[in-house]
C-alpha positions in Angstrom: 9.3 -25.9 24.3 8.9 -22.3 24.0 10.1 -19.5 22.4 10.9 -15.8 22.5 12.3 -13.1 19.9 14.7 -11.8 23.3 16.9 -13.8 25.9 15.1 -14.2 28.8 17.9 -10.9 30.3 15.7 -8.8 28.0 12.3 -9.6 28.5 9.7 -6.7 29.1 13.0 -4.7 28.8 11.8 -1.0 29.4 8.4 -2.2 30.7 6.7 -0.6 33.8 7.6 -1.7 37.5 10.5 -4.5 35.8 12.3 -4.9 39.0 9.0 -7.0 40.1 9.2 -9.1 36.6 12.8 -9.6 37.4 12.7 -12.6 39.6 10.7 -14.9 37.1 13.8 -14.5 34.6 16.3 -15.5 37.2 13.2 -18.6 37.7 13.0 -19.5 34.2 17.0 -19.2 33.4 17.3 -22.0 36.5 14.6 -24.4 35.2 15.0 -23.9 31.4 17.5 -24.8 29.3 18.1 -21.5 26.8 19.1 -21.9 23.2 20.1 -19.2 21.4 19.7 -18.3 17.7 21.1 -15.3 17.7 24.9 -16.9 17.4 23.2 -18.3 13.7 23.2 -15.9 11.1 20.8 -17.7 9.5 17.1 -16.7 9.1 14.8 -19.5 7.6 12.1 -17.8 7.2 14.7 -15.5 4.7 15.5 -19.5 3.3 11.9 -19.8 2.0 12.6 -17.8 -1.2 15.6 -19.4 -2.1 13.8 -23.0 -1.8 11.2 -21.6 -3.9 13.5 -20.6 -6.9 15.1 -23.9 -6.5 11.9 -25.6 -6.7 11.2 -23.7 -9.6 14.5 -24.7 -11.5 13.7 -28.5 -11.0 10.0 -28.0 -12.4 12.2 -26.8 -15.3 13.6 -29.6 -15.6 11.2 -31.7 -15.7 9.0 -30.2 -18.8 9.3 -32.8 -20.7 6.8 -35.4 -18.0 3.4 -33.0 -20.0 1.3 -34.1 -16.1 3.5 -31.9 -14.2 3.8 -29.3 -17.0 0.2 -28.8 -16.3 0.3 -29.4 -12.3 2.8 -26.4 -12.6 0.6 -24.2 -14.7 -2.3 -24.7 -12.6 -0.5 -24.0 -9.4 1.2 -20.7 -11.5 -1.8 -19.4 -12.0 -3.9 -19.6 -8.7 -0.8 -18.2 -7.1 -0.1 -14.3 -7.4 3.4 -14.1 -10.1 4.6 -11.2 -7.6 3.3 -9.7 -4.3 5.7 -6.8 -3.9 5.6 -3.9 -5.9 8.7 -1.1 -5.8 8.3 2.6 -6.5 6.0 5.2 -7.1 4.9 4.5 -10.4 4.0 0.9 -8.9 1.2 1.8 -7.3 -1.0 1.9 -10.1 0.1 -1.7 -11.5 -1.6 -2.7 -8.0 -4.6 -1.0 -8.3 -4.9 -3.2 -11.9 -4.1 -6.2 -10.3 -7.4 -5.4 -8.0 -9.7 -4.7 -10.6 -8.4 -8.0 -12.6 -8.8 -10.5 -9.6 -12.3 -9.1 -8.8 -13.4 -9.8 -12.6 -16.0 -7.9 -13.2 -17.3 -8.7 -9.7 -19.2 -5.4 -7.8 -16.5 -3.8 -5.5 -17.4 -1.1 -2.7 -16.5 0.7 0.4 -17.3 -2.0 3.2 -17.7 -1.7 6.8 -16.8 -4.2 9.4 -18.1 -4.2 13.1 -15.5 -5.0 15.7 -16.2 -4.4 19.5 -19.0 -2.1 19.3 -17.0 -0.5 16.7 -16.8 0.3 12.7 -13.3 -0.4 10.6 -14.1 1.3 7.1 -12.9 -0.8 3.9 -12.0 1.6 1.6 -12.9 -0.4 -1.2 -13.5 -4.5 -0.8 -15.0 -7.5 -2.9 -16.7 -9.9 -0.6 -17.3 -12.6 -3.2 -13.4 -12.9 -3.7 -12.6 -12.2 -0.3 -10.2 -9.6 -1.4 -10.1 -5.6 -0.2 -7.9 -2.7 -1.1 -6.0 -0.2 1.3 -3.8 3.2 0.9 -1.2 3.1 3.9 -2.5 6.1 5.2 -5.8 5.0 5.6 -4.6 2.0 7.2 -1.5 2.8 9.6 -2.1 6.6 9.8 -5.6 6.3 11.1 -6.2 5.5 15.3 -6.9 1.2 13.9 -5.4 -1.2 16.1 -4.8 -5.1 16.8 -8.3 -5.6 17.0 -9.4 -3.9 13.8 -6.8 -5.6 11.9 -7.6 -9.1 13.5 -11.2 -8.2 11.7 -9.9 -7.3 8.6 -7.6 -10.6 8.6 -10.8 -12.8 9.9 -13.2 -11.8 6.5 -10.7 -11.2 4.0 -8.5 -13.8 2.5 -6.3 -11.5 0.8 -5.0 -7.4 1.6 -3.6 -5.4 -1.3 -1.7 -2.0 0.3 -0.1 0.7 -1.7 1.6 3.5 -1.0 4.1 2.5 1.8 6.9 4.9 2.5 10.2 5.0 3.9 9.4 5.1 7.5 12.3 6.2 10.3 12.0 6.9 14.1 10.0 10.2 13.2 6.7 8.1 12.0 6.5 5.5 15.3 2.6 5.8 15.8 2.6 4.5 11.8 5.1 1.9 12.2 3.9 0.4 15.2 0.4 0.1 13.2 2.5 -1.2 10.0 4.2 -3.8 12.4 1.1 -5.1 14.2 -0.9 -5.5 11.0 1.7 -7.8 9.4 2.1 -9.5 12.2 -1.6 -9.9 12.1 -1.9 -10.8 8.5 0.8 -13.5 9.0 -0.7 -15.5 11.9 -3.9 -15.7 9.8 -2.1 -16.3 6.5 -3.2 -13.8 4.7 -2.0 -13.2 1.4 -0.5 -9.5 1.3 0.0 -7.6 -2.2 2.0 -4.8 -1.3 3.7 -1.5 -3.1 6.2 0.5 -1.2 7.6 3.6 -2.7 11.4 2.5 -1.7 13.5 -0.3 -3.6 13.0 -3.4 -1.1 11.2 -4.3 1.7 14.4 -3.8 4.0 14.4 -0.3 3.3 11.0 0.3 4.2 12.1 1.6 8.2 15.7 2.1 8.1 17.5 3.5 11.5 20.1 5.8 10.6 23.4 5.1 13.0 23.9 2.0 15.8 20.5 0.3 16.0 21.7 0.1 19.3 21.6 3.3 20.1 17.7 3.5 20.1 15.5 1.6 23.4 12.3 1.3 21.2 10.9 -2.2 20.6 10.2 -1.2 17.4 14.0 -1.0 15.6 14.1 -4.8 17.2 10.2 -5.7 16.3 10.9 -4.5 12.5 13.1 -7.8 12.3 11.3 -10.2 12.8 8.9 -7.7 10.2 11.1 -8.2 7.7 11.6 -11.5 7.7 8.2 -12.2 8.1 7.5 -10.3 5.2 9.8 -12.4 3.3 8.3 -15.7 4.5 5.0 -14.0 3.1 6.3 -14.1 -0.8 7.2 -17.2 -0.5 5.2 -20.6 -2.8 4.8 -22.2 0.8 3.1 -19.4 2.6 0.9 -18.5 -0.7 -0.3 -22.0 -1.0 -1.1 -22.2 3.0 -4.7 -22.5 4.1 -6.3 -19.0 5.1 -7.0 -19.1 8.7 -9.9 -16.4 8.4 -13.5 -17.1 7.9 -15.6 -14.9 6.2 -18.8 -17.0 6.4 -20.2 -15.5 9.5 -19.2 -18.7 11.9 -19.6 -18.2 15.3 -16.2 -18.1 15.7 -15.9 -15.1 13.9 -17.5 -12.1 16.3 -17.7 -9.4 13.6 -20.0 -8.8 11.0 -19.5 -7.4 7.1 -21.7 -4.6 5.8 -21.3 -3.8 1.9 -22.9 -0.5 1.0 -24.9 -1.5 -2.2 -22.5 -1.1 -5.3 -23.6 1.1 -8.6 -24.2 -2.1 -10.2 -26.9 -3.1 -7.8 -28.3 0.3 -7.4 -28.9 0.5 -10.9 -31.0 -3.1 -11.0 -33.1 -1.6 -8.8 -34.3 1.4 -10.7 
């Protein structure tokens, strides 16, 4: 089994020299059997929040049994109450929530190393594997796949603030937006986000027929979306972090914390 966010008609749709991909559709629509999703309105990963609140009403329920009280408590507190934050007055509420999960822990401008390259952290915690980024220094910089991938690999959890409304004008920034979330999400990364707009829909919106527009991007920022949405959900949050930050050899990048105020000052 395999699967694909296009029918097979529209794979590497737009891409360079297509008439010579062309005859491995018309191969794989003759030995595969296609299923389509498309004809079901229904997105699971959009599901996962809705099992979630249900979940929640039957812990309510059950109050009374004082063990799973407590089993809930715990699990309340080692998961994050909200990972999406809306507005512009939002952004420093998750700048707070930084400062609080570090407690009191030194936090500095780190560097990774990532093919004979430097990714800049503007400011990171290593010993609770959390870092903080503005959007423009993270999708309106020249970063890429492989700086992300780094990022994702020694950090367990990415707060970003400062997303705007992005449209067709700002590709070069969504395309970076998109791969980075993509990124996050196949390492399970736990994203805290603010976004000046109302809701994560409305964070690229295309004005008019989305299918007026050829660019992967209006279809890729879909399957954002949802992911997105999949990524606030109790299942996701409590999923195993597929990074390592303990310098396995698995790992090909290497963390370099400047030396924070605090340690500077124990060695005067």
């Amino acid at each position: 089994v395999t699967t694909s966010n296009r029918p097979p008609r529209d794979l590497y749709l737009h891409g360079l020299q297509r008439d010579r991909f062309l005859p491995f559709i018309d191969l794989l629509e003759q030995r595969c059997r296609v299923v389509s999703l498309m004809d079901n309105e229904t997105d699971y990963r959009m599901m996962m929040s809705v099992q979630d609140d249900a979940m929640d009403m039957m812990a309510g329920q059950e109050e009374d049994d004082e063990q799973d009280k407590a089993a809930a408590e715990t699990k309340t507190k080692r998961l994050p109450k909200q990972v999406y934050y809306f507005g512009k007055d939002k952004q420093k509420t998750l700048q707070k929530i930084f400062r609080e999960m570090t407690q009191g822990r030194p936090t500095n401008p780190t560097t990774l190393e990532t093919q004979g390259r430097k990714v800049k952290i503007p400011m990171a915690c290593k010993s609770k594997s959390i870092c903080m980024f503005s959007f423009e220094d993270l999708c309106q910089k020249a970063l890429g796949a492989a700086d992300y991938l780094v990022i994702g690999q020694q950090f367990s959890m990415v707060f970003l603030y400062g997303v705007p409304k992005l449209s067709v004008n700002e590709l070069n920034w969504l395309r970076r937006f998109i791969t980075f979330v993509d990124t996050m999400y196949e390492l399970k990364v736990r994203l805290l986000l603010q976004t000046t707009v109302d809701s994560v829909e409305k964070v690229f919106v295309v004005e008019g027929d989305k299918q007026s527009y050829s660019q992967d991007e209006v279809f890729a920022f879909d399957r954002t979306r949802s992911r997105l949405e999949e990524m606030s959900s109790a299942k996701y949050l409590t999923s195993k972090w597929l990074g390592d930050n303990e310098g396995t050899s698995s790992v090909t990048s290497k963390l370099d914390l400047e030396p924070s105020l605090a340690d500077q000052k124990g060695k005067q």
